[in-house]
TISEBA-858617 format. One record per residue (C-alpha): residue in one letter; x, y, z. Coordinates in steps of 0.1 Angstrom, whole numbers, padded with zeros to 4 digits, always signed. Example, Ala and Ser with C-alpha at 12.3 -4.5 7.8 and 13.67 -1.06 7.14 Angstrom:
% residues 2
A+0123-0045+0078/S+0137-0011+0071/
//
This chain:
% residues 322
X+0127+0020-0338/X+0092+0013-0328/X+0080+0011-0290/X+0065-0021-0278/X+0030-0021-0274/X+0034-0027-0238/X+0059+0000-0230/X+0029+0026-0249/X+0002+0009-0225/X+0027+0017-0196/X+0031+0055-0213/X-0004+0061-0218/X-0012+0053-0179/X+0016+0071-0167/X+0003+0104-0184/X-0035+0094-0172/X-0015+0091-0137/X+0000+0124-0142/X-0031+0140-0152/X-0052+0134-0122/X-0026+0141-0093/X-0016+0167-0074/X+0020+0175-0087/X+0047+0190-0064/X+0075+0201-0091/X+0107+0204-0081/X+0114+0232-0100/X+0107+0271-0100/X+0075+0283-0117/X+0104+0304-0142/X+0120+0269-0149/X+0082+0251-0155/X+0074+0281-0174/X+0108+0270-0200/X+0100+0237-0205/X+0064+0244-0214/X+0075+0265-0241/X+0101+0238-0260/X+0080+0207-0244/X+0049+0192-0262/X+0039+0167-0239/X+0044+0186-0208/X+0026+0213-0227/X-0001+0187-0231/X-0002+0174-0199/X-0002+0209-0182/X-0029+0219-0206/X-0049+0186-0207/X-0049+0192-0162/X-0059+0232-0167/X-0092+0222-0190/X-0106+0202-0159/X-0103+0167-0175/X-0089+0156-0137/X-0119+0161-0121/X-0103+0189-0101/X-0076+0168-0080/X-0051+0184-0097/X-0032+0214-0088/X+0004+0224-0094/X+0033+0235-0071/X+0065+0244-0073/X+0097+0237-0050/X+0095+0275-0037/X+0063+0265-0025/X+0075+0238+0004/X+0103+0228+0013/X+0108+0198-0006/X+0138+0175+0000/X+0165+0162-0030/X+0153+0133-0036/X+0190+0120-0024/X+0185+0136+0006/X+0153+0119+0009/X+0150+0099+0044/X+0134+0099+0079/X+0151+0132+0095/X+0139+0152+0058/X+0105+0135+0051/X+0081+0151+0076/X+0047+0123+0084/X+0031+0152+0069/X+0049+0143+0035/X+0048+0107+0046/X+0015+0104+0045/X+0007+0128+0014/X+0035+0116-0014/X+0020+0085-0037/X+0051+0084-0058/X+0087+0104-0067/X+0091+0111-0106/X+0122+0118-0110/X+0152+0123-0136/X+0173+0102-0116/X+0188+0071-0124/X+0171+0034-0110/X+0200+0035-0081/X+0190+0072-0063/X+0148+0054-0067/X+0155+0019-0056/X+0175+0035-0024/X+0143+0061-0019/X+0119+0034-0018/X+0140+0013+0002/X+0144+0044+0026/X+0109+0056+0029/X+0087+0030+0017/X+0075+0055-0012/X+0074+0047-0044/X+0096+0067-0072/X+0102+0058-0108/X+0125+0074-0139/X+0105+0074-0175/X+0125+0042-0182/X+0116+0022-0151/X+0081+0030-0150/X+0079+0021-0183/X+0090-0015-0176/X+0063-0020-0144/X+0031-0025-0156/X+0019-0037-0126/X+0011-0007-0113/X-0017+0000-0135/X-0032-0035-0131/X-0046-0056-0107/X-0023-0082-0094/X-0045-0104-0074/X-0058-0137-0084/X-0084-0166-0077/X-0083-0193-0053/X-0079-0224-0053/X-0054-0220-0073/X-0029-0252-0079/X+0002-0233-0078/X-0005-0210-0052/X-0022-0235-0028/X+0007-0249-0009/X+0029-0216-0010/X+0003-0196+0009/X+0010-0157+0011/X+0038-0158+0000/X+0031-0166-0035/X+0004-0146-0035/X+0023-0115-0023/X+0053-0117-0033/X+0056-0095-0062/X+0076-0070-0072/X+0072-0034-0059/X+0041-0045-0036/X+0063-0042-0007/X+0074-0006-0008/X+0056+0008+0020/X+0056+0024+0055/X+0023+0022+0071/X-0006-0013+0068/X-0037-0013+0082/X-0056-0048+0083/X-0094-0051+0086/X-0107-0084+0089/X-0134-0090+0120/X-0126-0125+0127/X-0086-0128+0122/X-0080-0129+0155/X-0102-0149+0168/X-0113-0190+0167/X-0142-0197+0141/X-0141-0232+0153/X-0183-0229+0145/X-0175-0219+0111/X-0171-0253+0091/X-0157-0235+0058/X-0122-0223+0075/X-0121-0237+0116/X-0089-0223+0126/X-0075-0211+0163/X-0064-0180+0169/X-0030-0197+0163/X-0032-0208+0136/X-0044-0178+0115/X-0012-0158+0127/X+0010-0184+0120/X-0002-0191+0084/X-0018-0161+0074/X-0010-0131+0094/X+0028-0136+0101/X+0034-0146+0065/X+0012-0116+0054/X+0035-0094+0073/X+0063-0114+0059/X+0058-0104+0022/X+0051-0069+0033/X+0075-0057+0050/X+0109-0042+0040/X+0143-0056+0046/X+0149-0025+0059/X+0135+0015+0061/X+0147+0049+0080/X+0106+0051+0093/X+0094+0032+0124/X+0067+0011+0106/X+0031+0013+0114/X+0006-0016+0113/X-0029-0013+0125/X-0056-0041+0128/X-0090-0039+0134/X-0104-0068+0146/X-0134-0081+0167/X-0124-0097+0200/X-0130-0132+0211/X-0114-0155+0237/X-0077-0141+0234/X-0076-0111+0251/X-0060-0082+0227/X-0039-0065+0254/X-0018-0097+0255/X-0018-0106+0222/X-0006-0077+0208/X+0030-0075+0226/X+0030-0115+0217/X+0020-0107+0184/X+0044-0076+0182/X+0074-0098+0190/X+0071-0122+0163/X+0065-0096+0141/X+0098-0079+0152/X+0115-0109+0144/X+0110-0111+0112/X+0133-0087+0105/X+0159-0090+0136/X+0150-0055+0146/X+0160-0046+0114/X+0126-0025+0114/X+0113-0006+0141/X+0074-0016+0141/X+0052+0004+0158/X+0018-0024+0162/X-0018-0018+0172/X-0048-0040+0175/X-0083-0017+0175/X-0111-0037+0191/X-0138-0036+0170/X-0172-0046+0172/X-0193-0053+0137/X-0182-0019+0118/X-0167-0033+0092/X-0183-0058+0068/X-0150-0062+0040/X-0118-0076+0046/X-0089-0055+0035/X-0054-0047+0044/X-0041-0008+0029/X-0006+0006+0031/X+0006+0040+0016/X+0004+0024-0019/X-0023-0006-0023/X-0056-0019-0020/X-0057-0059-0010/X-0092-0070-0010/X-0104-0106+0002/X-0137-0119-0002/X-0133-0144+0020/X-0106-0128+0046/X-0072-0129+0054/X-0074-0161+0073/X-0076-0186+0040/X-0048-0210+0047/X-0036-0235+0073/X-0003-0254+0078/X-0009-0274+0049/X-0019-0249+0023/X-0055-0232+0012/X-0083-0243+0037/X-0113-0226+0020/X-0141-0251+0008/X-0157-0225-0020/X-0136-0206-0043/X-0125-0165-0038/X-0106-0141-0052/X-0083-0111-0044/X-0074-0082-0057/X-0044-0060-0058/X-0044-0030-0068/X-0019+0002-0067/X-0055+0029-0059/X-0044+0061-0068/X-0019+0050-0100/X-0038+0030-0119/X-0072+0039-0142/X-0085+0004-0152/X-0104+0004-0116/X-0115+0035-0109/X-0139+0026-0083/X-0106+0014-0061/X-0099+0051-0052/X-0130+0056-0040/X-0131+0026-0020/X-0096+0037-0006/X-0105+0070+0006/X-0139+0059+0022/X-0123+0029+0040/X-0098+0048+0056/X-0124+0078+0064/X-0143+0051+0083/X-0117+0035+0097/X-0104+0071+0115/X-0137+0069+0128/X-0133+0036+0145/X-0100+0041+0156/X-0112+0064+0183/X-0123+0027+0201/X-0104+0009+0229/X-0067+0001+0214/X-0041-0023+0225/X+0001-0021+0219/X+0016+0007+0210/X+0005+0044+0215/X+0003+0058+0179/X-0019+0075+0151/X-0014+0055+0120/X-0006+0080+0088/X-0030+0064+0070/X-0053+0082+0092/
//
């Protein structure tokens, strides 16, 4: 029976996924050593990594080397922030249940060979271009409510002037207001799980204006919080910021949002943005078709644990992203 041509696109990214990380194998170097005797394609992949055609991010290591949870046993009293913050994705053996309840537990991403073969969205870029007819009215939520763009633990939001008015700036006047409650809250919204074992972390950098940060963010941290009826414990900071940043971005554990125009596009009655934009969406260290994103990723957050070290509002924290 032949394979879809979609399911090989999904198979030939996977292995180019494969080829450029740094694997943790559950499995003795003995039990590696087995299978790389009977298998071809590990024996490709493992000899593909060794000839330096992954730019030397790869390394291997084996289970005796850390102390690596099942990944049934994987949740917030066996994942360390150390492995929190490190872990892009679980490959596992396991069937779609033991990865849907990982993700759901952690906000990690894990995948069998037959569910990764069906989600190509991880190896493209799942933004689009405003205005867009069918997206204009919907907001967000349309634009972020896709599957497997919500498994995460940790955002961090850079956008200078989301919480503040730009009444001067004719081609988006919004309050402070207003930008929360149709941009920011519904951001958050399509974000964040149903539920996860992790406290949640979201950091935004922001440039200050007339709404003072240290009372906006336990505002701002309550109507997050009710979004999921305390379903999720959030953990919320606002950095104050000055003109560091130029590009507006939000980055969790697993994507890159970028928008040329900001986060603050829409009002109550849909997209408010006289000039067309775009956003992207993209899955950094998975996917191959952008490879400038993982530069991009690394850099911003570099900066950004730079800037950090400014005045900070809400609660006392160090994002893992940092």
């Amino acid at each position: 029976m032949s394979i879809p041509f979609e399911k090989q696109q999904c198979w030939h990214n996977t292995f180019s996924f494969i080829a450029k990380s740094q694997i943790v194998l559950n499995a003795s170097k003995e039990d590696v050593g087995k299978v790389l005797a009977t298998n071809k394609i590990v024996f490709n992949l493992y000899k593909r990594t060794s000839e330096g055609n992954n730019n030397g991010a790869h390394r291997w290591k084996y289970n005796s080397d850390m102390d690596f949870p099942s990944m049934e046993m994987c949740s917030a009293s066996t994942l360390t922030e150390d492995m929190l913050s490190s872990i892009t994705m679980f490959l596992t053996t396991k069937d779609k249940i033991v990865c849907n309840r990982v993700m759901k537990k952690t906000g990690i991403l894990a995948y069998n060979i037959d569910t990764i073969l069906d989600s190509d969205f991880l190896f493209n870029d799942c933004g689009t271009s405003l205005p867009d007819d069918k997206r204009q009215l919907n907001g967000w939520k349309s634009i972020l409510d896709q599957k497997g763009i919500n498994v995460c633990n940790s955002i961090i939001l850079i956008d200078n002037y989301l919480l503040q008015s730009n009444a001067n700036q004719n081609y988006a006047s919004k309050s402070v207001s207003e930008k929360i409650d149709n941009n920011l809250i519904p951001i958050l919204d399509a974000l964040l799980p149903k539920k996860i074992d992790v406290p949640f972390q979201i950091t935004l950098f922001a440039i200050e204006g007339s709404n003072p940060f240290d009372t906006l963010a336990q505002s701002l941290k309550d109507k997050i919080k009710s979004l999921r009826g305390g379903d999720v414990k959030i953990n919320l900071q606002i950095c104050k910021c000055k003109k560091e940043f130029h590009d507006r971005v939000l980055i969790t554990n697993n994507i890159w949002i970028s928008s040329g125009m900001g986060f603050d596009l829409f009002n109550a009655k849909g997209f408010h943005v006289n000039k067309p934009t775009s956003i992207s969406i993209l899955f950094p260290y998975i996917q191959s078709s952008a490879p400038w994103v993982e530069k991009a990723y690394a850099d911003m957050l570099g900066y950004a644990k730079g800037v950090s070290k400014n005045i900070k509002y809400g609660d006392d924290f160090e994002n893992r992203l940092l």
